[in-house]
C-alpha positions in Angstrom: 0.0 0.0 0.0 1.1 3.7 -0.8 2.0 5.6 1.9 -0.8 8.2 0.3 -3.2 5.6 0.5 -2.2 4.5 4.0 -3.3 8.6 4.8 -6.4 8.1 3.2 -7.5 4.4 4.7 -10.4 4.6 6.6 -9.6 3.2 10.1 -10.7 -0.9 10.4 -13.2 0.2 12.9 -15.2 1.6 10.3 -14.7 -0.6 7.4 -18.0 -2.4 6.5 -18.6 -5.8 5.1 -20.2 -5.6 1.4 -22.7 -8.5 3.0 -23.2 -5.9 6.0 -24.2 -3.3 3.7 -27.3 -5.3 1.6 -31.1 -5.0 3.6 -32.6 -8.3 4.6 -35.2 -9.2 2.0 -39.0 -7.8 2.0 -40.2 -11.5 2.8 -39.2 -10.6 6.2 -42.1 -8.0 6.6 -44.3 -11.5 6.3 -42.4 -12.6 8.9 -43.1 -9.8 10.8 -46.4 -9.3 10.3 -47.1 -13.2 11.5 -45.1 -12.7 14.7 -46.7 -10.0 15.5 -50.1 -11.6 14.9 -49.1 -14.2 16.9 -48.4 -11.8 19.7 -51.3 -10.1 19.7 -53.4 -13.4 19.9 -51.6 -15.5 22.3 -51.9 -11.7 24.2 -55.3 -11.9 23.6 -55.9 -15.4 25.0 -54.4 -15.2 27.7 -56.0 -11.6 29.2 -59.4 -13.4 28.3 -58.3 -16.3 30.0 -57.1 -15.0 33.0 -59.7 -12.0 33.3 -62.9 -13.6 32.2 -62.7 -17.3 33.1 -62.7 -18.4 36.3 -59.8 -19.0 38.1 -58.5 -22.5 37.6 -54.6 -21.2 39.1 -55.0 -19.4 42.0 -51.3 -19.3 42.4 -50.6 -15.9 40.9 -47.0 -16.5 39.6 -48.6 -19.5 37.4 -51.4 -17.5 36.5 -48.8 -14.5 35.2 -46.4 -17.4 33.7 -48.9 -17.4 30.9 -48.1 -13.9 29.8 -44.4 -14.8 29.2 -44.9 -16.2 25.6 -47.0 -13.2 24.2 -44.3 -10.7 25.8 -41.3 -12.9 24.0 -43.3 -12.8 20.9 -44.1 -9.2 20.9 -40.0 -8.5 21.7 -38.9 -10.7 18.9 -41.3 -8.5 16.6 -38.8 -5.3 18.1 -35.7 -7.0 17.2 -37.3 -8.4 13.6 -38.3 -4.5 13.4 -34.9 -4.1 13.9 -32.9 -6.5 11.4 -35.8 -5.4 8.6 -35.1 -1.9 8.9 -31.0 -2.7 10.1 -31.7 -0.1 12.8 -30.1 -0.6 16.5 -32.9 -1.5 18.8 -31.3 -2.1 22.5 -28.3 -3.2 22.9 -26.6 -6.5 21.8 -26.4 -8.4 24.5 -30.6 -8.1 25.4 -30.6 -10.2 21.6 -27.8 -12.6 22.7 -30.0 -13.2 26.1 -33.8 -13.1 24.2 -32.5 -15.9 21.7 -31.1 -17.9 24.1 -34.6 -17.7 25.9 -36.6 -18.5 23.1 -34.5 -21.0 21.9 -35.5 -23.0 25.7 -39.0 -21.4 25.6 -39.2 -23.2 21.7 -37.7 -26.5 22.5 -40.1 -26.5 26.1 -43.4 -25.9 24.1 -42.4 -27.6 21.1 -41.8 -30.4 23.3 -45.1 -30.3 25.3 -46.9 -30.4 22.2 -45.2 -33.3 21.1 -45.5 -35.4 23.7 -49.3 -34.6 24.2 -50.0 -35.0 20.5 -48.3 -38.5 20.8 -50.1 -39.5 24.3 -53.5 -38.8 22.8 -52.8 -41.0 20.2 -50.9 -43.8 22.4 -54.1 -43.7 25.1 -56.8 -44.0 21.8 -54.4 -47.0 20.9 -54.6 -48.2 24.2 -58.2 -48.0 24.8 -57.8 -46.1 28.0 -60.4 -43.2 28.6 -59.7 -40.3 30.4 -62.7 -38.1 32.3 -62.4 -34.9 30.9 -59.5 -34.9 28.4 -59.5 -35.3 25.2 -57.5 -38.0 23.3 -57.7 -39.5 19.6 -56.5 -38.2 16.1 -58.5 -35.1 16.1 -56.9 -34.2 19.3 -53.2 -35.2 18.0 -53.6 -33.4 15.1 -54.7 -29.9 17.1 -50.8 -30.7 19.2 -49.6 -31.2 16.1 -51.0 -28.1 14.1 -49.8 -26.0 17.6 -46.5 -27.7 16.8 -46.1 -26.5 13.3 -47.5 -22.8 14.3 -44.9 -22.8 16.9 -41.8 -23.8 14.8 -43.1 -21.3 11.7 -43.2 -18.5 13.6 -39.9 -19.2 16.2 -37.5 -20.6 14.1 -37.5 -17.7 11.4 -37.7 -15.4 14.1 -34.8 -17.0 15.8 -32.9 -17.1 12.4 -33.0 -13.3 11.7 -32.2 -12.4 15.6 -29.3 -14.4 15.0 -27.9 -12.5 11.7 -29.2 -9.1 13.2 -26.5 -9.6 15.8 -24.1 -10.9 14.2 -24.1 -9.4 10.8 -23.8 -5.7 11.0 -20.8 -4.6 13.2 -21.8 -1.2 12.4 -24.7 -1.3 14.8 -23.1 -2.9 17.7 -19.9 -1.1 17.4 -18.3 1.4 19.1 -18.2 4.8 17.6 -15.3 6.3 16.1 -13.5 8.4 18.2 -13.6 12.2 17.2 -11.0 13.3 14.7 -8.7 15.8 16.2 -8.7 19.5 15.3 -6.4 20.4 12.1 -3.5 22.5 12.9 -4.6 25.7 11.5 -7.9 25.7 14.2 -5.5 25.0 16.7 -3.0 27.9 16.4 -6.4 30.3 15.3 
């Protein structure tokens, strides 16, 4: 390199990445909007469950456990705002902290479902009746449609979390320090 060019380098702090440069595609508004949907219902459900139903968990923290999905969602939808848009929202490590969250929270429910989709089958199969729940194919396949809801909406959203913190330095770095003052404002 020229010592010329050497004066005119920009500093590696503030070099970008062509791949850091490029939006994330419009599908991701989709994304967005179906997160947020999702947000707003599970929101939905559980306010109407826990304000107009009776009380089947008196215990309060069980009761406010419920909320925790809708108010995961509904940050995910900040942070997808966030990668769309490749605007800072919060700081890094509240993204490094929400996906490892969600990635537990997914794994948990996806779980659940799982295992109750294939217990209603394996009691139908059985022949045993339980009073009060529900077991059988139609049952298995409402687990199983939760199941698939779940994984469309967390995975993607997981995905772009992940690229939003790790793909553009230029959000989550520091700033450049201030240039110093030419010579000529400094003896004037």
């Amino acid at each position: 390199m020229q010592p010329i060019d050497q004066a005119y380098a920009a500093p590696n702090s503030v070099v970008i990445p062509p791949e850091a440069q490029r939006r994330p595609s419009t599908a991701w508004w989709l994304q967005f909007a179906l997160v947020a949907l999702a947000a707003a219902v599970t929101l939905g459900l559980q306010v109407y469950k826990q304000t107009l139903l009776p009380a089947n968990t008196p215990f309060w923290p069980y009761r406010m456990a419920g909320f925790m999905v809708p108010l995961l969602l509904a940050l995910g939808a900040a942070g997808l705002y966030g990668y769309i848009r490749v605007q800072r929202v919060g700081p890094r490590w509240l993204w490094v902290v929400y996906l490892i969250a969600m990635w537990f929270v997914t794994l948990i429910i996806g779980g659940m479902q799982g295992f109750t989709a294939h217990s209603a089958l394996a009691a139908e199969a059985a022949g045993i009746r339980v009073p009060g729940a529900e077991i059988g194919m139609k049952s298995a396949l409402t687990y199983v449609f939760h199941l698939l809801c779940t994984l469309s909406v967390s995975i993607p959203l997981m995905f772009a979390l992940s690229r939003y913190i790790s793909r553009y330095p230029q959000l989550w770095g520091r700033r450049p320090s201030p240039q110093p003052l030419s010579r000529e404002r400094e003896r004037g």
